[in-house]
C-alpha positions as CSV (number, residue, x, y, z in Angstrom):
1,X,0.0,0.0,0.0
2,X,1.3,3.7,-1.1
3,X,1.7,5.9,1.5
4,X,0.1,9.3,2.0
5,X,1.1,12.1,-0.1
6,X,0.8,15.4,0.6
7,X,0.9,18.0,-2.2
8,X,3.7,20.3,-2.6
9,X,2.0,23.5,-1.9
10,X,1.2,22.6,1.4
11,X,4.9,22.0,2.3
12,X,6.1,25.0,0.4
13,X,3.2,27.5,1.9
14,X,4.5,26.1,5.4
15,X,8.5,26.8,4.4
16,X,7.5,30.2,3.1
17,X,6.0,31.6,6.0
18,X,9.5,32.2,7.2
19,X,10.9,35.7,6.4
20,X,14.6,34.2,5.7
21,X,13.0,31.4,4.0
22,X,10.7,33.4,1.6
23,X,14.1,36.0,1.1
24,X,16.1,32.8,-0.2
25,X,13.2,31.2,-2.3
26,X,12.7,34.4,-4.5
27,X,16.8,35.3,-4.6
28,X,17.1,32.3,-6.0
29,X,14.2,33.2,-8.5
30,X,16.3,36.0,-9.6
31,X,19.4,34.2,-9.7
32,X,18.2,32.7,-12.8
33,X,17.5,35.6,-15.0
34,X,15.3,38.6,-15.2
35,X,12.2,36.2,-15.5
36,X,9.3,38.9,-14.4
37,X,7.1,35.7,-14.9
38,X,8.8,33.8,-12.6
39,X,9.2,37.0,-10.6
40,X,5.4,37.5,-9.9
41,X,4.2,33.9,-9.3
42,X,7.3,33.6,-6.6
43,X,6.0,36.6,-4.9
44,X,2.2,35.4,-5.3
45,X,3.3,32.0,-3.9
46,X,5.2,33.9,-0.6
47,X,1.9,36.3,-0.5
48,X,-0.3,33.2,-0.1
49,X,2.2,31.7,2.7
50,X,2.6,35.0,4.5
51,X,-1.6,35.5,5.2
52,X,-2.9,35.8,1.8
53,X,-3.0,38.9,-0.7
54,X,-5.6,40.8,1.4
55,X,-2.7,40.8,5.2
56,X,0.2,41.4,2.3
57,X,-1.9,44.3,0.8
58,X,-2.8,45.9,4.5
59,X,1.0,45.7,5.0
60,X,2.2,46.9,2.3
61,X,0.0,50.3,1.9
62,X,-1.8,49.3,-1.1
63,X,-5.3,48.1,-2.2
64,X,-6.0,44.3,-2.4
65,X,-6.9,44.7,-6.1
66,X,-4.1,46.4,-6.6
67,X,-1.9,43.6,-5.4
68,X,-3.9,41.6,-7.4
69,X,-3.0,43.2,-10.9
70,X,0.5,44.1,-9.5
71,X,0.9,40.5,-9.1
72,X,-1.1,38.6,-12.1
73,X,0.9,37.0,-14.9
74,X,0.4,40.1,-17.2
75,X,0.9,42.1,-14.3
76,X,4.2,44.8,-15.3
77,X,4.7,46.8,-11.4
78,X,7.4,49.8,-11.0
79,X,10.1,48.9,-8.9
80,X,8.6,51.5,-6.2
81,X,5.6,48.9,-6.3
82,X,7.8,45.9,-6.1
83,X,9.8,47.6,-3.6
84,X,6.6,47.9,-1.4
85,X,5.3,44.8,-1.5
86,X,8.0,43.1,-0.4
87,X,8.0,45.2,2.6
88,X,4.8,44.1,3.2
89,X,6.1,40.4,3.1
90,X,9.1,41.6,5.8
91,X,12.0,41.9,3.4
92,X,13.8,44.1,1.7
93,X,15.7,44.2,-2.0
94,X,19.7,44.7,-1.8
95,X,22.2,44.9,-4.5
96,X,25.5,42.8,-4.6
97,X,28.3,42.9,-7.3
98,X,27.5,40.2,-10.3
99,X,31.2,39.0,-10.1
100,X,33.8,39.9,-7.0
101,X,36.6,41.6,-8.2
102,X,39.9,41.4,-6.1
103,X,42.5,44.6,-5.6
């Protein structure tokens, strides 16, 4: 007999409502390219963990429905707007050199 499975939302909704893990799930999102696709259904994936669009909205300033379009698959937000949200989820964006140069 097969044991129990459990689909891999429920173990990835879990593991994202972790600040530090939802920070290293979407670097390594953009680690692989500038995918905006990819982009927005990472952050829609951590939104869902982290209380759902309408407690990411609330803490992130911005309407519901406006998260919504922000974050659908032909969504297109600013950086200000991507910049926001992801305050709302408890992180922040930070710049590090592509390639480490030594003196």
């Amino acid at each position: 007999m097969a044991g129990k499975t459990v689909p891999y939302e429920d173990d990835l909704n879990e593991w994202l409502k972790s600040p530090e893990n939802a920070a290293v799930y979407l670097a390594a999102i953009l680690e692989e390219g500038e995918d905006l696709d990819a982009l927005l259904l990472a952050l829609r994936d951590v939104a869902k963990a982290q209380g759902g669009m309408a407690a990411v909205a609330e803490r992130a300033h911005v309407r519901r429905e406006t998260l919504y379009k922000m974050l659908a698959e032909k969504g297109n937000p600013s950086f200000k707007a991507i910049a926001g949200v992801l305050h709302g989820m408890g992180l922040k964006l930070s710049v590090t050199p592509e390639r480490l140069t030594t003196p």
